[in-house]
N, C-alpha and C positions, 0 to 999 in steps of 0.2 A: 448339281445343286440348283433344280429350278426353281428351288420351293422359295419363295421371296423370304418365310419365317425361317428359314436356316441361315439365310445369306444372316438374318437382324439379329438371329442366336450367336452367329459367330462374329460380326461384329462386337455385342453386345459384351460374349466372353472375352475378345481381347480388349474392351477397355476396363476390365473389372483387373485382368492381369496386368494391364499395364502400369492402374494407379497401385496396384498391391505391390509391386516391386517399388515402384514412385515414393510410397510410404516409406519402406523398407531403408531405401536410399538417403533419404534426406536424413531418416536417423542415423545411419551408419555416418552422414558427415557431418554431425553433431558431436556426436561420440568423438571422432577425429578430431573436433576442432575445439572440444574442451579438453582432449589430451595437448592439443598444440598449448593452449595457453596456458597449462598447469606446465610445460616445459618452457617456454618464454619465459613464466614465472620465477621458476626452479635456476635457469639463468639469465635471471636477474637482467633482461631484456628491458630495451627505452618502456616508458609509460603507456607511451602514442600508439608503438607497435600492439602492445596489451589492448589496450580498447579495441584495436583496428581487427582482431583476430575476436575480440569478446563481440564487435557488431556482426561481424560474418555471422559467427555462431547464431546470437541471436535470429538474425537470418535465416536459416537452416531452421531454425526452432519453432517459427513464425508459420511455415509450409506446412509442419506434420499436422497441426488440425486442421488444415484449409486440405490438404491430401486425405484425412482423415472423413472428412464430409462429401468429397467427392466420390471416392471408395464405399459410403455408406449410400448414397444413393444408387451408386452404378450399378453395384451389391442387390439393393431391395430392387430395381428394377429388375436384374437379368432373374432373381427369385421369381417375382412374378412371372414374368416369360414362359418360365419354366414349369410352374404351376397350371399357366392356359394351356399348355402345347404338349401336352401329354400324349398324345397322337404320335410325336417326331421322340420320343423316349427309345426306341430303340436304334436312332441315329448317332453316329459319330460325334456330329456337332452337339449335340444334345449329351450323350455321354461327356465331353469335353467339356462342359458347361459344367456342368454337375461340379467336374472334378476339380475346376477352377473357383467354383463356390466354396467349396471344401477348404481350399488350402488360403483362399482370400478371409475367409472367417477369423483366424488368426489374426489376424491385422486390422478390425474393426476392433473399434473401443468395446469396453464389455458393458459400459453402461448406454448402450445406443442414446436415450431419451438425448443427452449432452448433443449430441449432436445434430439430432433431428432438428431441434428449438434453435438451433443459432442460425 
């Protein structure tokens, strides 16, 4: 890998993977932590303990657009990349890129604009 544009391709693909899983993650402990409190709820759990598990949550809640907007950047950058570097298209790192745009698209908002402007 002498080519300096591979080493930034594969750089570039693993921070697109690593905030799309980042995404990923923070909703699944969302999801978690509004089931915690609908069962704190359900047994009739202190008041205190309820907020203390509703702030987590919001917590967690607070991440996914801010994960959201860095994955839309990482996102439209490695796009470009990949758009000047046509040349290194039949490279590995470059196939891998591809295939990480692919599966990262899922996890972008569908209305981009929301997030471009914040």
């Amino acid at each position: 890998m002498s080519d300096p544009r591979l080493r930034t391709l594969k750089i570039k693909t693993g921070v697109v993977k690593r905030l799309a899983k980042e995404k990923i993650t923070y909703e699944k402990e969302a999801l978690q932590q509004q089931e915690r409190i609908n069962k704190y709820k359900e047994q009739g759990k202190d008041g205190h303990d309820i907020r203390k598990q509703e702030e987590v949550l919001q917590e967690s809640l607070m991440m996914v657009p801010d994960c959201q907007r860095r994955l839309m950047r990482a996102y439209e950058e490695l796009k470009k990349i990949l758009e000047t570097e046509q040349d290194l298209k039949e490279s590995e790192v470059y196939i891998e890129a591809e295939k990480v745009l692919e599966e990262a698209e899922e996890q972008l908002p569908k209305d981009s604009n929301v997030l471009l402007t914040a």
